[in-house]
C-alpha positions as a Markdown table, in Angstrom:
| # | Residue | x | y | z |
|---|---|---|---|---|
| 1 | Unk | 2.6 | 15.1 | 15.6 |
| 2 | Unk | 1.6 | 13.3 | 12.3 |
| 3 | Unk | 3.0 | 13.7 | 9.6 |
| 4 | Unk | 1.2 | 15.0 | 6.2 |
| 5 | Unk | 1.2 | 13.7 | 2.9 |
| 6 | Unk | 4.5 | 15.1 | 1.0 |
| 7 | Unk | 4.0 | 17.1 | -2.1 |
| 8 | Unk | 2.6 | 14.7 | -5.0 |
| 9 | Unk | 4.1 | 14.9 | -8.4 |
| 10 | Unk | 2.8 | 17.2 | -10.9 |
| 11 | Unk | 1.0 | 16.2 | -14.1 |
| 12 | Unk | 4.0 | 17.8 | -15.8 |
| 13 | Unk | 6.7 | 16.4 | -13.7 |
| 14 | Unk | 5.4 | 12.8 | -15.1 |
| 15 | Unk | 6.9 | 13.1 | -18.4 |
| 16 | Unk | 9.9 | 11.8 | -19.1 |
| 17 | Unk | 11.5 | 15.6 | -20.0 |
| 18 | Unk | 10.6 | 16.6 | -16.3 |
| 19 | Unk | 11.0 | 13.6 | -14.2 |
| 20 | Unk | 14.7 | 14.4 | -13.7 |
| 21 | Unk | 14.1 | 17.8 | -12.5 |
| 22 | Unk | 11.4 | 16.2 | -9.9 |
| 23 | Unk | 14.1 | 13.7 | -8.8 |
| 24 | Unk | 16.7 | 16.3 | -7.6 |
| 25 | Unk | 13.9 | 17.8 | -5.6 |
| 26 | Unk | 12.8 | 14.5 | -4.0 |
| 27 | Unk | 13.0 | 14.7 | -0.1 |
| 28 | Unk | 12.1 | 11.3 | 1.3 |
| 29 | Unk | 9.5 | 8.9 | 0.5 |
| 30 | Unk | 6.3 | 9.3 | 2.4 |
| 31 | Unk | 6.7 | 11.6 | 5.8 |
| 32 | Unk | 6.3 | 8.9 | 8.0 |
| 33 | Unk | 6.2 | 9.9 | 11.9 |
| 34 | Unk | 6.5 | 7.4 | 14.5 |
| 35 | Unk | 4.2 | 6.1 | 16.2 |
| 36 | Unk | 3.5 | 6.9 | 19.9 |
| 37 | Unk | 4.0 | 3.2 | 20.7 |
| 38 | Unk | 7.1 | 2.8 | 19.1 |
| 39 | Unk | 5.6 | 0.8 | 17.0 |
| 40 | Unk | 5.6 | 1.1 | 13.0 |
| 41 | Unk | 5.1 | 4.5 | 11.4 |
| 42 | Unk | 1.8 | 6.8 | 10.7 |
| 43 | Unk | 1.1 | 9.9 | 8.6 |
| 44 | Unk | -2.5 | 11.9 | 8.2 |
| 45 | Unk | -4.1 | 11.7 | 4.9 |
| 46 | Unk | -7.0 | 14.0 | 5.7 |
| 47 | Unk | -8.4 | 15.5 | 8.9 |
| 48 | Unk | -10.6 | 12.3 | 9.3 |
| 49 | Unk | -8.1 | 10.0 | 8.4 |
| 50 | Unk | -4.9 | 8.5 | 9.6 |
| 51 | Unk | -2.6 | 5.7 | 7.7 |
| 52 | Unk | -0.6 | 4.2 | 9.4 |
| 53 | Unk | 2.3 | 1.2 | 8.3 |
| 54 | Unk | 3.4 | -1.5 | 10.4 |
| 55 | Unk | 6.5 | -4.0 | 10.1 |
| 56 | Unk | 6.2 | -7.7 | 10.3 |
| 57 | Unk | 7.8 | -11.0 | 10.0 |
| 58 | Unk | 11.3 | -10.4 | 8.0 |
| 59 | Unk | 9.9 | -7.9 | 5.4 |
| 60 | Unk | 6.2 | -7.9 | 4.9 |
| 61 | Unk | 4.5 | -4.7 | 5.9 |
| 62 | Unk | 0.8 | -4.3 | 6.9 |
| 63 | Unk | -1.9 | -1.0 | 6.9 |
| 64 | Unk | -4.3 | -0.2 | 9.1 |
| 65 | Unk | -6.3 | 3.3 | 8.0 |
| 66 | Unk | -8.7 | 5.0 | 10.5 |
| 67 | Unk | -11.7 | 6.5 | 8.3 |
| 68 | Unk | -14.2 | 8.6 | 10.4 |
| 69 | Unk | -17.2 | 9.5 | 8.5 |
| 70 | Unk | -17.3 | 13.6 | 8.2 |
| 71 | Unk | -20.6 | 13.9 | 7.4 |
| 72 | Unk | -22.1 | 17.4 | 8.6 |
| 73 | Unk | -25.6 | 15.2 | 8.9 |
| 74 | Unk | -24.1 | 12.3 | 11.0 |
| 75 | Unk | -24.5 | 13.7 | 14.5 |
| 76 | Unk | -22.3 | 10.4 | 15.6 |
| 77 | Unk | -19.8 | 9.8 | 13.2 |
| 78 | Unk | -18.7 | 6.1 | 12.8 |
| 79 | Unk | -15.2 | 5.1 | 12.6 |
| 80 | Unk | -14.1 | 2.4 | 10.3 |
| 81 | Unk | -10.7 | 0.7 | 10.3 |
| 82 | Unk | -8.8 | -1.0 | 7.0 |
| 83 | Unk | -6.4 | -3.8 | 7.7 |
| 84 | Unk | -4.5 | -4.4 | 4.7 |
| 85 | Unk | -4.0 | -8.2 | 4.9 |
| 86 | Unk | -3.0 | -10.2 | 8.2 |
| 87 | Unk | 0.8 | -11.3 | 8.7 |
| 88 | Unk | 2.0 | -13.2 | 11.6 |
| 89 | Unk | 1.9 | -10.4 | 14.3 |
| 90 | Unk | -0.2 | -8.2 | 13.4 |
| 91 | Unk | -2.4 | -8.2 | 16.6 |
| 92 | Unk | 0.2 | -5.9 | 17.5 |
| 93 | Unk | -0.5 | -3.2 | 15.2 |
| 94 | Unk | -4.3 | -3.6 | 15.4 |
| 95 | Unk | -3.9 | -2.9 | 19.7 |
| 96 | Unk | -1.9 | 0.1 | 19.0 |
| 97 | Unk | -4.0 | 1.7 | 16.3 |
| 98 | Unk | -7.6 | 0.7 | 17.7 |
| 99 | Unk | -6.6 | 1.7 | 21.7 |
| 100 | Unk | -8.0 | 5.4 | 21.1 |
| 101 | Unk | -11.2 | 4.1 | 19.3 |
| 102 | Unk | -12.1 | 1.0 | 22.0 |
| 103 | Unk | -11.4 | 3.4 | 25.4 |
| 104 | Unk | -13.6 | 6.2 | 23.6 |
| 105 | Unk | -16.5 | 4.0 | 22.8 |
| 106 | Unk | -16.4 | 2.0 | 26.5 |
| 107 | Unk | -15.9 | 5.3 | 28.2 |
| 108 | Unk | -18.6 | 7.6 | 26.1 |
| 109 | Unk | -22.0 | 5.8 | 25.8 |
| 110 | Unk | -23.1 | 7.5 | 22.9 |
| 111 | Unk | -20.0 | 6.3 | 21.0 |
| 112 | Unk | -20.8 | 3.4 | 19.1 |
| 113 | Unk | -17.6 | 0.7 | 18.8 |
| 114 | Unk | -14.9 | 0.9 | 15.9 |
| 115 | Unk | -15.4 | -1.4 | 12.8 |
| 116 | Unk | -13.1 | -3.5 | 11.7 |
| 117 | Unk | -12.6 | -4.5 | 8.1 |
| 118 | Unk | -10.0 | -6.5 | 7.1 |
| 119 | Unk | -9.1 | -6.9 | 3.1 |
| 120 | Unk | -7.2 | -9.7 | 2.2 |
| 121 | Unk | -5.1 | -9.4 | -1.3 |
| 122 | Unk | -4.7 | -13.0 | -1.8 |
| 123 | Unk | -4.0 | -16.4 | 0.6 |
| 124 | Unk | -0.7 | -16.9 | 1.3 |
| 125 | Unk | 0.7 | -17.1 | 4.9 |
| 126 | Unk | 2.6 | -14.2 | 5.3 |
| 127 | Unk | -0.4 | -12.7 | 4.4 |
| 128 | Unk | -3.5 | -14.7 | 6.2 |
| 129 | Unk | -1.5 | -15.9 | 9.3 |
| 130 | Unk | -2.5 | -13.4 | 11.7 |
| 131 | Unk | -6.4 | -13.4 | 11.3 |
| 132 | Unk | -7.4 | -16.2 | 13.8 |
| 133 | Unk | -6.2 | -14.0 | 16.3 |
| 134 | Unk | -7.2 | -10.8 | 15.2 |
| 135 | Unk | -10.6 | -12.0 | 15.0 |
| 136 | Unk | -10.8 | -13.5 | 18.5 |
| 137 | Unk | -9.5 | -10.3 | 20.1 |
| 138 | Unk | -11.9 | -8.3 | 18.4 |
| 139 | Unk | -14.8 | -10.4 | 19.5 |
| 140 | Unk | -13.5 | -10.4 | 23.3 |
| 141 | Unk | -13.5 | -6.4 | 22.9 |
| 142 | Unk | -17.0 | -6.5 | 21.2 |
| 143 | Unk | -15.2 | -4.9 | 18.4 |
| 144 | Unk | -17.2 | -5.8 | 14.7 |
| 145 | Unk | -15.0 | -8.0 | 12.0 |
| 146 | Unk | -15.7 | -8.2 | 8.8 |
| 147 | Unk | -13.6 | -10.3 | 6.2 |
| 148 | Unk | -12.8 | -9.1 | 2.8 |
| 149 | Unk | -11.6 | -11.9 | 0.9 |
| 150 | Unk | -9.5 | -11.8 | -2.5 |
| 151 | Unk | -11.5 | -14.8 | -3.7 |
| 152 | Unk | -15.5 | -13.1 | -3.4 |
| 153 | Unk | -15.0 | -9.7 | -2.7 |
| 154 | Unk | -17.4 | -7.3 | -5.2 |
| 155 | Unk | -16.4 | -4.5 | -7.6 |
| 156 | Unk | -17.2 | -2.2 | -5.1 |
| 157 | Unk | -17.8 | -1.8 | -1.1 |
| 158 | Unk | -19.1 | 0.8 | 1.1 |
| 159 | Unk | -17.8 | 0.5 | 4.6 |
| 160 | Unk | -20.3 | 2.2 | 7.4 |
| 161 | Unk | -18.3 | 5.5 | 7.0 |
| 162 | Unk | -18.9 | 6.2 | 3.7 |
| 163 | Unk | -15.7 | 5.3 | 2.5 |
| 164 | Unk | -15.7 | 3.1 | -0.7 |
| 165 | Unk | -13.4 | 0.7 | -1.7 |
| 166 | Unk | -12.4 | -1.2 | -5.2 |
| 167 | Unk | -11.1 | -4.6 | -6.3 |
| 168 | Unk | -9.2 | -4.3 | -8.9 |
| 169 | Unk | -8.1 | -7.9 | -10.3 |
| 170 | Unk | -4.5 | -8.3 | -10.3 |
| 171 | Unk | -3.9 | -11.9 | -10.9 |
| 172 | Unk | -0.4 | -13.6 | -11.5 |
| 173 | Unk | 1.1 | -13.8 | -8.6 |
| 174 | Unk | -1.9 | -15.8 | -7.5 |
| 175 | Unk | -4.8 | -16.7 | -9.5 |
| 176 | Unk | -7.4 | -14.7 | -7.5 |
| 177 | Unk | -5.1 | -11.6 | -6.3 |
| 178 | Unk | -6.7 | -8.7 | -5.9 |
| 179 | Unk | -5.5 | -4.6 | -5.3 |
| 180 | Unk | -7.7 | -2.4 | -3.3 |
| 181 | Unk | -8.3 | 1.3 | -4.2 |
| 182 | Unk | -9.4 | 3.9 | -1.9 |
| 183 | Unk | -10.0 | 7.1 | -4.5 |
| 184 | Unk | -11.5 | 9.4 | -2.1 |
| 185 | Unk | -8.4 | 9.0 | 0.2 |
| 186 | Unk | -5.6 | 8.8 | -2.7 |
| 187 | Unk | -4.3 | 5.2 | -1.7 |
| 188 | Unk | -4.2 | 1.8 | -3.3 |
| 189 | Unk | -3.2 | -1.5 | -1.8 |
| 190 | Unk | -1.4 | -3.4 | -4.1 |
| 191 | Unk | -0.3 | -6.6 | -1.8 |
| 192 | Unk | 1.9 | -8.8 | -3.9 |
| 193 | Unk | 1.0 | -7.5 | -7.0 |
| 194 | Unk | 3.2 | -4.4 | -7.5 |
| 195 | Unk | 6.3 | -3.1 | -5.2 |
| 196 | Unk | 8.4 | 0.1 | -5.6 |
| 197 | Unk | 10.6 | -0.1 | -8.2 |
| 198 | Unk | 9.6 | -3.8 | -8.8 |
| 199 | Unk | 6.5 | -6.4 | -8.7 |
| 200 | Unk | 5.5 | -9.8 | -7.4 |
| 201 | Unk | 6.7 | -13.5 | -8.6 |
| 202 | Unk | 4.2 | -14.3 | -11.3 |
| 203 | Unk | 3.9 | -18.1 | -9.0 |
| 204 | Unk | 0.8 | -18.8 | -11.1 |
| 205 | Unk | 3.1 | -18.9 | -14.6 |
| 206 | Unk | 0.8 | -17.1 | -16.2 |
| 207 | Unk | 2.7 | -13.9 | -17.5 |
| 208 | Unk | -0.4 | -12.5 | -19.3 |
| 209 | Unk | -2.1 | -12.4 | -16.3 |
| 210 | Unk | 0.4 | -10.4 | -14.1 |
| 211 | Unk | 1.0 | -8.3 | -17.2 |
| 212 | Unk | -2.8 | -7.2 | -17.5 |
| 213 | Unk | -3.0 | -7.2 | -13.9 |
| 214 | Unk | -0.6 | -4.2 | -13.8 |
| 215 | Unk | -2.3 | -2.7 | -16.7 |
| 216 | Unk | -5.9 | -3.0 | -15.1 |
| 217 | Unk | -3.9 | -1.1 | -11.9 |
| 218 | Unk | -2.8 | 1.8 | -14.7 |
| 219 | Unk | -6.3 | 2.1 | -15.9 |
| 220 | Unk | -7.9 | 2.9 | -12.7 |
| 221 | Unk | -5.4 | 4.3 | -10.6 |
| 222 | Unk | -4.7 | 8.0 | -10.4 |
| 223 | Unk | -1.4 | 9.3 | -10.2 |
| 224 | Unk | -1.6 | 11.0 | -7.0 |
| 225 | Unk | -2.5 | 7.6 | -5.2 |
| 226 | Unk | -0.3 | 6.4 | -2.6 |
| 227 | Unk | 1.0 | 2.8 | -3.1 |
| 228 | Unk | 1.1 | 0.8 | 0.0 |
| 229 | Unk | 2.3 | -2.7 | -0.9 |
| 230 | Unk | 3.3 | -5.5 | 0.9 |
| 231 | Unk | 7.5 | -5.8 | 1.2 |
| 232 | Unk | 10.0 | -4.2 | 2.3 |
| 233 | Unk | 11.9 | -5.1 | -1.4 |
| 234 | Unk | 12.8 | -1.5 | -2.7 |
| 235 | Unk | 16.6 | -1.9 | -2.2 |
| 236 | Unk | 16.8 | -5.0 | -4.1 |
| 237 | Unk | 14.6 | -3.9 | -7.0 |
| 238 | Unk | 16.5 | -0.6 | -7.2 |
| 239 | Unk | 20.2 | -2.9 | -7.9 |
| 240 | Unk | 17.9 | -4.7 | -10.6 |
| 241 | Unk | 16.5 | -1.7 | -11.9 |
| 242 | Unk | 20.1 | -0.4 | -12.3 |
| 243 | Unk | 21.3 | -3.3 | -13.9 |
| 244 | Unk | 18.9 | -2.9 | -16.5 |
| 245 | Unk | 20.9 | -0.2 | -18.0 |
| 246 | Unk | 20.4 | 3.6 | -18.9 |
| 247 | Unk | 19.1 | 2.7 | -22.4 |
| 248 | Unk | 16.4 | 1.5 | -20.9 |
| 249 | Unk | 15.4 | 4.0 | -19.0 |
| 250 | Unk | 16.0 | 6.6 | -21.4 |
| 251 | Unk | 15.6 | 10.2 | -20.1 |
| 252 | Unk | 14.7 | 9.0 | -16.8 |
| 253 | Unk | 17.9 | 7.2 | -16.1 |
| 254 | Unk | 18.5 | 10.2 | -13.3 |
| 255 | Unk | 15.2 | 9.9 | -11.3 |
| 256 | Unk | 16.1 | 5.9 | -11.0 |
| 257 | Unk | 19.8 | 6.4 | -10.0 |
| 258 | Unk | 18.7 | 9.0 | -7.5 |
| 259 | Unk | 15.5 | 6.9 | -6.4 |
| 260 | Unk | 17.9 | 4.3 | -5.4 |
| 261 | Unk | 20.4 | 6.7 | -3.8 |
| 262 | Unk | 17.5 | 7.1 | -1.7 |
| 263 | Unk | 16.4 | 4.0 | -0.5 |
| 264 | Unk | 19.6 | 2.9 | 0.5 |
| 265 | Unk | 19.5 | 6.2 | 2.7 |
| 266 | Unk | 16.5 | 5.3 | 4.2 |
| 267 | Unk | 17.1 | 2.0 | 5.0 |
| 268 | Unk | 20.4 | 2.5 | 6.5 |
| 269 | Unk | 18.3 | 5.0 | 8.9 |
| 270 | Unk | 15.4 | 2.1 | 9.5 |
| 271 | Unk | 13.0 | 3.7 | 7.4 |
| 272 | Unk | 10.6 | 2.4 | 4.8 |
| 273 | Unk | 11.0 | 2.6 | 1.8 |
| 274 | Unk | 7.4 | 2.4 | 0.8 |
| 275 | Unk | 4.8 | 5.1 | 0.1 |
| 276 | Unk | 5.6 | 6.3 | -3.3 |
| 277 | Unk | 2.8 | 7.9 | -5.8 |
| 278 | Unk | 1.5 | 5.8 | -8.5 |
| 279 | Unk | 2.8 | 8.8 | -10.8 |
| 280 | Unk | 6.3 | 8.3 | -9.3 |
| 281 | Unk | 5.9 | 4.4 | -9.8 |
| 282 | Unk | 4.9 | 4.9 | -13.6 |
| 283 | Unk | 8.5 | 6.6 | -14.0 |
| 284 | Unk | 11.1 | 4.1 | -11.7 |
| 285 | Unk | 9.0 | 0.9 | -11.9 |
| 286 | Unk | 10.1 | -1.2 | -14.8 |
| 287 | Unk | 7.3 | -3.5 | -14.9 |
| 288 | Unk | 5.1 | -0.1 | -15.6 |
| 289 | Unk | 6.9 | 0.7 | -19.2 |
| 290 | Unk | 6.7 | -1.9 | -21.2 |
| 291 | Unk | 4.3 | -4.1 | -23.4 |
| 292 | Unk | 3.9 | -7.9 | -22.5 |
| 293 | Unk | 6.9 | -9.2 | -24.6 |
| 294 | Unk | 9.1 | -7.1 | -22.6 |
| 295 | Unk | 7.6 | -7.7 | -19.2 |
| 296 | Unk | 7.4 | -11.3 | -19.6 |
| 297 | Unk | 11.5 | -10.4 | -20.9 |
| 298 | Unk | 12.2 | -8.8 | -17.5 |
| 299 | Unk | 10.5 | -10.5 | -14.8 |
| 300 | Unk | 12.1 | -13.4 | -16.1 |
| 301 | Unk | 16.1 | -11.7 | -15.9 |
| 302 | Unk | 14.4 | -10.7 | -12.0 |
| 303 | Unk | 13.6 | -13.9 | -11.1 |
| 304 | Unk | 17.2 | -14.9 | -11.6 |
| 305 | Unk | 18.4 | -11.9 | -10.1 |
């Protein structure tokens, strides 16, 4: 059985007064429930919707989100899937999650075929390698591909299941990445551009960028939004995070200690780490608190890590 979404943080809890009490209350990140493959992890967002989080390569992680239209007036509701980005491997993931979809709609007539929609946060390989053969499968299974590039995707999409999708620009890292937000289902892709506890190299040098990239992601993403980024880099972020010192983090010193008391838990037991709140990430993430002096201070101190 899937797993649901854990209890979000509170408004309240945000604050820096509160966000110790939430941290002493904190279970485990994301209820992730493996999947009947073996394969990777999956929780349910909504009744229509499934998330699920796959492993690739040496730490990258991929999404793929099944997003049936509800619609009371749609008398054959289309499925839609969401690959977040295309590692080396990922066929894998894309067999196990579309299997249901592709036997229903070859068995059931009246069932049109899955669509698949793959958004790509920016071009590096351990993001872009897989695609070729993701695309060639899905054409051999009659299975419809389309390509959402970082470079020329629009403000806003609609996939064929009424689901609609944002690019948010989140340059630095590269100079055309982009984050993905999902509002009606609570999630946000972030790629590259932002990690638990942590965010991505700024490879492009330009710190300004990556700053306002990150603020551009505080803007427009709700707290309550799952983050689903791209490595497997919580445990290493933590130890930086720690090294930063409890002046830093003020009140909040607890909720990182025992955010990284976590992690290490989870990945002793093969878990991911992955699947905070953007609420939660606004309290632990040290790339979230400051102004662009500081940020440019700290990402420079992480790079040297």
């Amino acid at each position: 059985m899937l797993s649901p979404l854990r209890p979000l943080l509170s408004a309240s809890a945000l604050s820096a007064s509160a966000s110790r009490l939430f941290a002493s209350s904190f279970a485990t990140t994301c209820n992730w429930s493996p999947n009947s493959s073996g394969h990777g992890w999956a929780q349910l967002i909504n009744p229509t919707s499934i998330l699920r989080i796959y492993p690739a390569l040496n730490d990258n992680y991929y999404y793929i989100i099944k997003n049936t239209d509800a619609s009371p007036t749609n008398c054959s509701p289309h499925t839609d899937y969401i690959l977040s980005d295309c590692p080396e491997g990922c066929l894998t993931g894309v067999k196990d999650a579309l299997k249901d979809s592709l036997k229903d709609s070859k068995e059931v007539s009246k069932t049109s075929p899955p669509t698949l929609h793959i958004f790509l946060t920016h071009h590096h390989a351990d993001h872009t390698a897989g695609l070729s053969s993701v695309q060639t499968w899905a054409s051999s299974n009659s299975i419809p591909v389309t390509v959402h590039s970082h470079a020329s995707i629009p403000p806003s999409t609609l996939l064929p299941s009424s689901l609609k999708i944002l690019s948010i620009i989140t340059h630095g890292h590269t100079p055309t990445h982009k984050s993905f937000s999902l509002p009606s289902l609570k999630t946000i892709i972030t790629g590259d551009a932002l990690f638990s506890m942590g965010c991505g190299r700024v490879f492009t040098g330009d710190m300004d960028a990556a700053y306002e990239g990150l603020q551009n992601l505080k803007r427009e993403v709700e707290d309550d939004a799952l983050v689903l980024c791209s490595h497997e880099y919580t445990e290493s972020n933590g130890d930086f995070c720690l090294s930063l010192g409890e002046g830093f983090w003020g009140d909040d010193w607890r909720a990182v200690v025992e955010r990284v008391e976590e992690v290490k838990v989870l990945r002793e037991k093969g878990l991911p780490s992955v699947g905070t709140t953007f609420g939660e990430e606004k309290v632990w993430n040290p790339f979230l608190r400051v102004d662009m002096k500081e940020f440019e201070r700290i990402r420079k101190l992480k790079d040297s890590f």
